[in-house]
N, C-alpha and C positions, 0 to 999 in steps of 0.2 A: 387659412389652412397652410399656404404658403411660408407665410412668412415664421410660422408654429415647426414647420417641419426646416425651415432654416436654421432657428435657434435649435432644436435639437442636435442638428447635424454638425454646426456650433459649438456649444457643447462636447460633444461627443468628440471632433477634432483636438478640441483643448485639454482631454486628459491624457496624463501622463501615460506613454505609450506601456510602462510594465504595470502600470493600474489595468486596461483594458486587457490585455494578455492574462494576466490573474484573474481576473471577472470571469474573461471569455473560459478558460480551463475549470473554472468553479462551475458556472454553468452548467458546461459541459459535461463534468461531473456529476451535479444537481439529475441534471436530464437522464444519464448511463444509470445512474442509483436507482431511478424514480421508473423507470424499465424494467430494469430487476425487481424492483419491489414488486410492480405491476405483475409480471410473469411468475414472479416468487411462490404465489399462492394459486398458479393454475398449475404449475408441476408439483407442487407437495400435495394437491387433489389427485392428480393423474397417477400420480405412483402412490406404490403402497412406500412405507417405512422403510422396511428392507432394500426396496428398487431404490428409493432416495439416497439410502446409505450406498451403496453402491458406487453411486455418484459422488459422495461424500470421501470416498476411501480414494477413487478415482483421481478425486482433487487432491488430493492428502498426497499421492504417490507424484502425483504429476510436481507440485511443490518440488519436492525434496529429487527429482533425476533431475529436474533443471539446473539445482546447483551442479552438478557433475556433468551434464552435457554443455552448458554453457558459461560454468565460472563465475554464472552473477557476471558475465560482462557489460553488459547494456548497465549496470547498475554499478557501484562504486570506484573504479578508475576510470569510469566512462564521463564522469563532469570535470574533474580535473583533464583526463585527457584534451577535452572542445577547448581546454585553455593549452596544454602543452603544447598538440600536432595542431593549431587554429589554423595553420596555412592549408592543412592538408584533412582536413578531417575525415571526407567521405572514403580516402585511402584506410586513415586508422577503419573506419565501418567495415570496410569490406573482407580486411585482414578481418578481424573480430568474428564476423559469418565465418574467415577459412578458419579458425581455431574452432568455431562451434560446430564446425563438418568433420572437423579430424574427430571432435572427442564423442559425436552422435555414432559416428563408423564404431570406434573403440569399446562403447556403449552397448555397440548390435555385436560385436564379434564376441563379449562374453556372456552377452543374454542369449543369444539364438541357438549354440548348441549346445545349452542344457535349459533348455524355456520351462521346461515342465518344472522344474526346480526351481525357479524365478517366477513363475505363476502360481504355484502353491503361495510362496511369501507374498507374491502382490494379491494376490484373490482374485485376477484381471487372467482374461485369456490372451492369448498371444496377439489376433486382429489388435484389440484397444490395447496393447502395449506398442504395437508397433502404431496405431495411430498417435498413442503421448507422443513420443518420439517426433514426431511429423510436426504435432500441433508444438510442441518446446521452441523447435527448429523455426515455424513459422510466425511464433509470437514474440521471438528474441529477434527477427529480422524487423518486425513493425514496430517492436522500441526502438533498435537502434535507428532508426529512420526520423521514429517522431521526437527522442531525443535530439537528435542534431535541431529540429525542426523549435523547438524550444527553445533551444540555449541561444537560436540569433532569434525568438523572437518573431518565429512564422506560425503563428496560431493558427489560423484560418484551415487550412488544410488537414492540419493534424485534427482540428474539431469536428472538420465533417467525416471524415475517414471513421475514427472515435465512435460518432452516431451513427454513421450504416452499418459498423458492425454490431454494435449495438443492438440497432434493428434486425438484422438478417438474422444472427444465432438464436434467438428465442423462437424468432418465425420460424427456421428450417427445424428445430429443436419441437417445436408444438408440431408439424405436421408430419416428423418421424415416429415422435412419440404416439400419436392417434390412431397411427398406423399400424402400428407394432406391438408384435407380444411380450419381445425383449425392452420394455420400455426405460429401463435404466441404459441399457446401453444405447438404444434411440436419442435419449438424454443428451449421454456424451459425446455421441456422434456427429448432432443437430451443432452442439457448440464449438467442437472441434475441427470440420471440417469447412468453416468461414475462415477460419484464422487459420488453417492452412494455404487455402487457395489465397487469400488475402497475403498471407506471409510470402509463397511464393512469388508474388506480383513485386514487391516490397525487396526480396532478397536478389531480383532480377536488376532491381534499379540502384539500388546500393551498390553491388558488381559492377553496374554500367559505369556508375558514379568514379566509384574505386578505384577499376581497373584491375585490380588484380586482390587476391585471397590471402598470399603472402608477403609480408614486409616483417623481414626481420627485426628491425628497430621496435613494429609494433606490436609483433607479437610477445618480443620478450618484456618489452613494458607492461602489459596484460596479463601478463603470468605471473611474472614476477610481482605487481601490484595487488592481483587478484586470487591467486592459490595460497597465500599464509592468509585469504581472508575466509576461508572454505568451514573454519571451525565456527567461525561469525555467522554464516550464512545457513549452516546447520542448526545453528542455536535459536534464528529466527525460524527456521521450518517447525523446531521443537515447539516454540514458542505459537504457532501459527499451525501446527495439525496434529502434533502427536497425542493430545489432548483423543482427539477422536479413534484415532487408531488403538491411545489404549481401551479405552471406551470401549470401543470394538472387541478387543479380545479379553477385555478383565468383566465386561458384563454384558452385553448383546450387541448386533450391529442398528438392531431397532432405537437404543441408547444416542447410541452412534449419530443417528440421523437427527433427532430428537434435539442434543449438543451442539451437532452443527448448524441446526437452522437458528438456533437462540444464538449463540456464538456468530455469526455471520451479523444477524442484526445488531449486536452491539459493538462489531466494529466499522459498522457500516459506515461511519465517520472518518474513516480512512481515506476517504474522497476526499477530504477539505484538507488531509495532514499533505497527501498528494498534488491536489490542487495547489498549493501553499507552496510548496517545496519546488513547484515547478519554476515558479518565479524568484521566490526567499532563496535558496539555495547558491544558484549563479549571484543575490545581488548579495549576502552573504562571504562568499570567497571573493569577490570584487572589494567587498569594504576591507575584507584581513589585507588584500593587498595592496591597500592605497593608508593603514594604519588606521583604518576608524573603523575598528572592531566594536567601540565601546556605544557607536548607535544601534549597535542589535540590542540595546537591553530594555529599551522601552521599547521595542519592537517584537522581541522574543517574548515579553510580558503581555503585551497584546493580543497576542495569538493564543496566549496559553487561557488567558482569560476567555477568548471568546471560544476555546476549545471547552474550554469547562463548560461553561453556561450550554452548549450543542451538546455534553456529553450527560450534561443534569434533564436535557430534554429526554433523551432516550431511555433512559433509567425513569425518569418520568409516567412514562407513559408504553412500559414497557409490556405489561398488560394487555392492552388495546392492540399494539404493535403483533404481539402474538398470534393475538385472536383473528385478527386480521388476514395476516402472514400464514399462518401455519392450520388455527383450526382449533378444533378440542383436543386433535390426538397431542400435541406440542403445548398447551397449556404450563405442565409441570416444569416447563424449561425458563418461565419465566425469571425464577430467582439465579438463571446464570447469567442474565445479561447486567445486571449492576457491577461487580464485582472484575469483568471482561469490562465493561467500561469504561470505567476507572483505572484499567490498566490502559487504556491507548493513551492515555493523557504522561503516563510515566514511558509508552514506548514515544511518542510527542516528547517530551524531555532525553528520552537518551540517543536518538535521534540530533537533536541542536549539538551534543555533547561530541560524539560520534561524526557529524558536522567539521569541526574541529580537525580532529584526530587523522582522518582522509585528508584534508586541508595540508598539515603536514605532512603527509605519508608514514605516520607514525603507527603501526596495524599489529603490535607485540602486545600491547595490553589491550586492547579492543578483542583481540582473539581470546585471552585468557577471562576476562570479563564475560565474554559468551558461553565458556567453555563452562565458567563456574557457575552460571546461570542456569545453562540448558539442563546441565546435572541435577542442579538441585529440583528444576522441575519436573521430572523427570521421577526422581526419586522421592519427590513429594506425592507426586501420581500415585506410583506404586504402592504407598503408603495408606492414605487416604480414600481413594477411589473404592477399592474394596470395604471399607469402613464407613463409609458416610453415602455412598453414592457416588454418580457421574457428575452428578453439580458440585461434589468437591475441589474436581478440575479444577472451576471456573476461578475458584479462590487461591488453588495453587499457582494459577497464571497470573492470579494479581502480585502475589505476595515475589515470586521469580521476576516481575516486572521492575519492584521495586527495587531488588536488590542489581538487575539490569542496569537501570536507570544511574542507580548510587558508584558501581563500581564504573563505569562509564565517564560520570562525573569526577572519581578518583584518577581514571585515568588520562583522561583529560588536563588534570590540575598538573599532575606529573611531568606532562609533555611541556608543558608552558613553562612549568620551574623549568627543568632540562634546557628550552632554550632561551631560558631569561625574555620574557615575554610578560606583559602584565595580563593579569584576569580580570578583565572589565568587558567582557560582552554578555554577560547575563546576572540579573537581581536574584540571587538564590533564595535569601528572605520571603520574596513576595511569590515565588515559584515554589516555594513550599508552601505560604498561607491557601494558595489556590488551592493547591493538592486537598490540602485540608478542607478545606469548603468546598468543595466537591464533594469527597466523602460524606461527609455532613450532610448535604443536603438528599445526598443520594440514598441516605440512612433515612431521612424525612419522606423523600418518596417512598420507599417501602413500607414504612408505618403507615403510608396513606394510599397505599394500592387499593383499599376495599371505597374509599373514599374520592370518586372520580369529579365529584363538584369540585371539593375541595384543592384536586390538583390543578383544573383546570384555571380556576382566581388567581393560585399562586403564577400559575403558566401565565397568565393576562398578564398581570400586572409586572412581571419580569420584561413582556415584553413591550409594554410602556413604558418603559425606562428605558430600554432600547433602542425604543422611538425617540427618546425625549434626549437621547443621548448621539444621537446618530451623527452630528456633526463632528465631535469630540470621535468617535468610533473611525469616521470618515477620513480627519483627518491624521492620526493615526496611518490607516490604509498609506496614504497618498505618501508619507513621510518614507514606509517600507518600498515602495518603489516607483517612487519618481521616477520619469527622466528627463533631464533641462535638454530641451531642443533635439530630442530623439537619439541622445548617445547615453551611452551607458558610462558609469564612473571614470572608465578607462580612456573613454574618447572616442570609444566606436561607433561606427554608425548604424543604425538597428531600422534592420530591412522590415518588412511587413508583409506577410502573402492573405 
């Protein structure tokens, strides 16, 4: 038994320390998803339709004030920054909190005297506005936290943190809701008020870290990187809620809730493009700037590949998922999760692209690429929705994604021409066949929803191949993030908590 749990341990020593950090945040993932799932279908019991929605709309609003209270800072100059201020990091963090305090103040001075006018438009009473607010504030202080915590490579912390909040918000969230007659806003209370107390603990230690809220150098780096990205970050809220919101107002909020719980499930794969990025990402901008850009391309192929085959799962068995998830009142939502999809696979594509573009600080056509995107969906909604149904949506999100994806990739080519730069980190060829066999098959899952034997043989035998491929798959993994002797491409040495 000994000597069984030597060789493991063995083992375990000897892989490449961004293999096990990847693993570990997939996991960890795996585990946060399979929570949600788990709770998924004791709150869409507990509440009615409309209470759900509620919470639906809730999420929707909370989305789209965080760009404006906090910039998206935790998110796009925030990985380039861990390389610029590297000496100083927890300084940029703390500055980053003082810029999310100024504009949460700015936030409350034009909401609060005239609320009644800003609670019409949100449908949310003044209490759970000033709660978002709170929770924005507390959930941008535990990114920037478990980002630093990433970029050198400290897993361990970040993943338990990750799973007791995990645990706690569903727990507090089921014993408000049982309790209460207002059980949508029980709902959002239960979730919100972990991840404030949590955020405050987090924004206390950042400050300590810090030291101070203000540094000039860092806040106009921030601003200046992150405010021409505000039409970007608008386009993805488009892309990721307004869907429900028109929902909401062009056919019922019952609609609404109906959308987002189908919608929800088929992007639930967001966990792996996350998971992925947490590691791809840093070793990504590490290879542009050591000149071997052009080993992302069997690496960006790989990913895409095994993003399809998880994304053919779901679509798959999308049915079952449902009935599971949601029940009979959510049944009819089934034919919106193929189509939702198939689109994360092209936000996965614009994404690598977009990748790039940040890399240089190049953010003129990434804003314009969003801007033409968010419109068209937008005005596809408008269109459609009325005419076909709410599950029209789901198809205006594909078809906006694509065109996402494409202009993205145009803009991308642009930046490269501009600075005489070759294009050799990604196979377009074989990143379109994907796309395509995706579709395809996902077309074959639909024709074969009334027919669950039959999906299931096909499901087996995909994943015998899997099996049977696993080495070839493995190594792959191992090639995207090695590290020889615990440093990363640049020389560093990569701590471990």
């Amino acid at each position: 038994m000994g000597a069984m749990v030597n060789k493991i341990k063995s083992k375990w020593n000897n892989i490449p320390l961004t293999v096990k950090v990847s693993a570990a945040y997939a996991i960890c993932s795996i585990l946060q998803r399979c929570l949600s799932f788990i709770t998924m279908p004791i709150f869409v019991r507990l509440l009615t339709t409309e209470q759900y929605g509620m919470y639906v709309v809730y999420q929707s609003w909370n989305s789209i004030l965080t760009i404006f209270i906090t910039l998206n800072l935790a998110f796009g100059s925030f990985s380039k920054a861990m390389i610029k201020f590297e000496k100083d990091r927890e300084g940029y963090i703390a500055s980053v909190e003082g810029m999310c305090l100024v504009l949460a103040a700015l936030f409350l001075v034009i909401y609060l005297p005239f609320r009644d006018l800003w609670n019409g438009l949100f449908e949310l009473p003044t209490s759970i506005m000033l709660l978002m607010v709170g929770e924005i504030l507390g959930s941008t202080a535990i990114l920037l936290w478990s980002g630093k915590k990433r970029f050198e490579f400290k897993y361990k912390c970040v993943v338990a943190v990750t799973l007791i909040m995990s645990v706690l918000s569903p727990v507090l969230a089921y014993i408000l809701v049982i309790n209460s007659e207002d059980k949508g806003y029980a709902r959002i209370f239960g979730y919100s008020i972990v991840i404030i107390l949590m955020g405050l603990f987090f924004f206390g230690l950042n400050l300590f870290r810090g030291k101070r809220l203000f540094n000039k150098e860092y806040w106009k780096y921030g601003l200046t990187f992150n405010l021409p990205l505000l039409a970007y970050y608008l386009s993805q809220y488009v892309f990721n809620q307004s869907d429900r919101i028109m929902i909401d107002h062009l056919v019922n909020r019952d609609k609404a809730a109906i959308y987002g719980v189908a919608y929800s499930l088929a992007m639930v794969l967001t966990f792996i493009i996350n998971a992925t990025n947490n590691s791809y990402i840093p070793w990504f901008y590490l290879k542009i700037k050591d000149g071997k850009a052009f080993e992302n391309k069997k690496v960006s192929l790989i990913i895409s590949v095994m993003m399809a085959i998880l994304l053919c799962g779901v679509v798959w068995f999308a049915p079952e998922i449902i009935a599971i998830i949601g029940g009979e009142e959510y049944v009819e939502a089934v034919f919106v999760i193929p189509p939702v999809a198939i689109s994360l696979l092209m936000l996965f594509y614009a994404q690598m692209f977009i990748c790039v573009e940040f890399y240089y600080e190049k953010k003129k056509r990434l804003v314009i690429a969003s801007v033409v995107a968010a419109l068209l969906n937008i005005i596809l909604n408008w269109i459609f929705i009325p005419k076909f149904g709410y599950i029209a949506a789901a198809y205006t999100t594909l078809f906006s994604y694509i065109v996402f994806a494409f202009a993205n990739y145009l803009a991308m080519k642009s930046i490269l021409k501009e600075l005489s730069l070759e294009d050799n980190a990604y196979d377009y060829f074989k990143m379109i066949m994907v796309f395509i066999a995706l579709i395809v098959c996902s077309v074959l899952g639909i024709v074969l929803y009334s027919y669950v034997i039959a999906r299931l043989i096909v499901a087996l035998i995909v994943l015998i191949v899997l099996i049977i491929k696993r080495k070839t798959l493995y190594d792959y993994y191992v090639m995207v993030f090695k590290s020889k002797k615990g440093k990363t491409s640049s020389g560093d040495d990569l701590n471990v908590e």
